[in-house]
N, C-alpha and C positions, 0 to 999 in steps of 0.2 A: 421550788419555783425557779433557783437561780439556771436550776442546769437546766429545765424547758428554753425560759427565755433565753438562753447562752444558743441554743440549737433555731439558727434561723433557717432551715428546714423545714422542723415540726411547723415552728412559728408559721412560718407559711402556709403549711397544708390545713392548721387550725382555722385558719383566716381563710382560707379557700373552703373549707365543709362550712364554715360560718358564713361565708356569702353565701355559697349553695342552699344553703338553708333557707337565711333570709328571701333569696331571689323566686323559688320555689314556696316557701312554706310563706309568706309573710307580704312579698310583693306582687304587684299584679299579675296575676296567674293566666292571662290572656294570651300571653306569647313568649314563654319562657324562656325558649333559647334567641327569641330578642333581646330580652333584656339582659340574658347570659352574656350575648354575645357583646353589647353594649360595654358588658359593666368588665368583659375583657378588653375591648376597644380602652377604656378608659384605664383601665389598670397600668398596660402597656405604654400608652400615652403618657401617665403620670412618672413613669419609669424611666422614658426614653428623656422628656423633656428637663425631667428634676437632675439625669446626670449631666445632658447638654447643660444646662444653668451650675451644676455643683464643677463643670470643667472651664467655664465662663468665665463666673463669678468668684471661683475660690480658689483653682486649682494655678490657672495660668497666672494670675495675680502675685500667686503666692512664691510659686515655684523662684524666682530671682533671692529670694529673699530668704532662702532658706540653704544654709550652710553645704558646700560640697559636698560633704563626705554621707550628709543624709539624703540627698536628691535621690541615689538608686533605689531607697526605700519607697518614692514614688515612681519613680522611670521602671523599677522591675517588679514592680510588686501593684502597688495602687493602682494605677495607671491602664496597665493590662486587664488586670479584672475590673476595673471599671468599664471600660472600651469595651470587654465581650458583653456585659451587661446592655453599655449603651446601644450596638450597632444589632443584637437580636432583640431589643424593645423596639428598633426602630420598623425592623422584617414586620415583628406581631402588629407594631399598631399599625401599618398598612395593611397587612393580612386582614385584621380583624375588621378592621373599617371598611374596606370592600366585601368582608361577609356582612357585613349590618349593611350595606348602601344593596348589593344584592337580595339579601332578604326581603328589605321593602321594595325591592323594583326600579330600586334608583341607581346599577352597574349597570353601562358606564353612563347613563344619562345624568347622574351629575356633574361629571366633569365636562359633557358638552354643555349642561345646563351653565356653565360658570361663563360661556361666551356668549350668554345671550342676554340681552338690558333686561327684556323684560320676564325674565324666566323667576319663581317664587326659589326656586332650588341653587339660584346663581351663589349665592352664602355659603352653603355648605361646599359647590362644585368648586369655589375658589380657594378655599381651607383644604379641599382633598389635590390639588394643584398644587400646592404650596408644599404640602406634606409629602408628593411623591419626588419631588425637586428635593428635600431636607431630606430625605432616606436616602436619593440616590448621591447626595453628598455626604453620608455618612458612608454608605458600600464603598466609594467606587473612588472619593479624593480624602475624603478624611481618616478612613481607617488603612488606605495602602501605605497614606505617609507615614502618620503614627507608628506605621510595623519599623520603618525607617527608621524614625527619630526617637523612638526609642530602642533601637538597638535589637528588634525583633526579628530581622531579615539582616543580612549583610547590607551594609554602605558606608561609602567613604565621609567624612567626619563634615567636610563641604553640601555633599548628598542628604546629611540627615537632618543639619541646619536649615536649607532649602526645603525639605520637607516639614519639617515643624511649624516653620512660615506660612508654608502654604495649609496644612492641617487648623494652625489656629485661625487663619483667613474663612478656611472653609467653615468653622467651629460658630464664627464671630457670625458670617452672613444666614448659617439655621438660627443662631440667638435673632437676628434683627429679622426674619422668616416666620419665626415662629410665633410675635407675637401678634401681626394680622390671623396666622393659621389659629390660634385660640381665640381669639376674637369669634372667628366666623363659625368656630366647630363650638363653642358655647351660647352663642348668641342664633344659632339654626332652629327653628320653630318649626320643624319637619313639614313649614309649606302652606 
């Protein structure tokens, strides 16, 4: 048993034919690859937001307080593969949530739906709003700095500071984003 669960692979693909199963063999069989698709929305989701919260809550905190000589254990090693984890959970769970919003007919009319007072779909169009704002801060300001400040791209030692600043800025404002964006994408009553 030690060496399956040593192998987070298998672990994985287990847990993926076991949702398949359940999803298929056990849950409502009316719309399968709704609920596929759902329960990939969510996966993702939970992936994307538990490392945004473990780079919040544990990582940046921690990082001062931990001895010189171990920091590259995190700046070259932890660090980077947490970040490829984080910034392609962030791609799926936008992909996936615009296949579920399209599947039911709601591409892109939820997100117009979110400007209007009196629309039933304004909750969820506000949450998918929120969410394309937090991913394109993930693409396009938090993961170029990162490449910087951690010493993944060339820059000069002033350069990679400025960017770490600005990465944990952008890090800090999806943590204070995200928690209206769960709000609205768990509290959504499809209408």
């Amino acid at each position: 048993m030690a060496k399956f669960f040593g192998n987070i692979h298998l672990v994985l693909l287990v847990g993926l034919l076991l949702a398949i199963a359940v999803i298929y063999g056990v849950g409502p069989n009316a719309d399968a690859l709704q609920a596929a698709l759902r329960w990939l929305h969510l996966f993702f989701g939970i992936t994307w937001i538990g490392l945004l919260y473990y780079f919040n809550f544990v990582q940046i905190p921690t990082m001062p307080s931990i001895p010189a000589e171990l920091k590259p254990g995190v700046s070259k090693h932890i660090a980077p593969a947490a970040l490829f984890y984080f910034r392609w959970a962030a791609l799926f769970t936008v992909l996936t949530g615009a296949a579920v919003a399209l599947t039911t007919g709601g591409w892109p009319g939820y997100l117009v739906a979110a400007l209007k007072l009196d629309s039933a779909y304004r909750l969820i169009g506000i949450g998918m709003w929120l969410a394309l704002i937090m991913a394109a801060n993930v693409w396009f300001v938090i993961w170029p700095n990162q490449k910087k400040a951690l010493g993944l791209v060339p820059a000069e030692d002033a350069a990679k500071a400025r960017a770490a600043t600005v990465a944990m800025m952008a890090s800090r404002t999806n943590t204070l984003l995200s928690l209206a964006m769960l709000y609205c994408m768990v509290n959504f009553n499809g209408g």
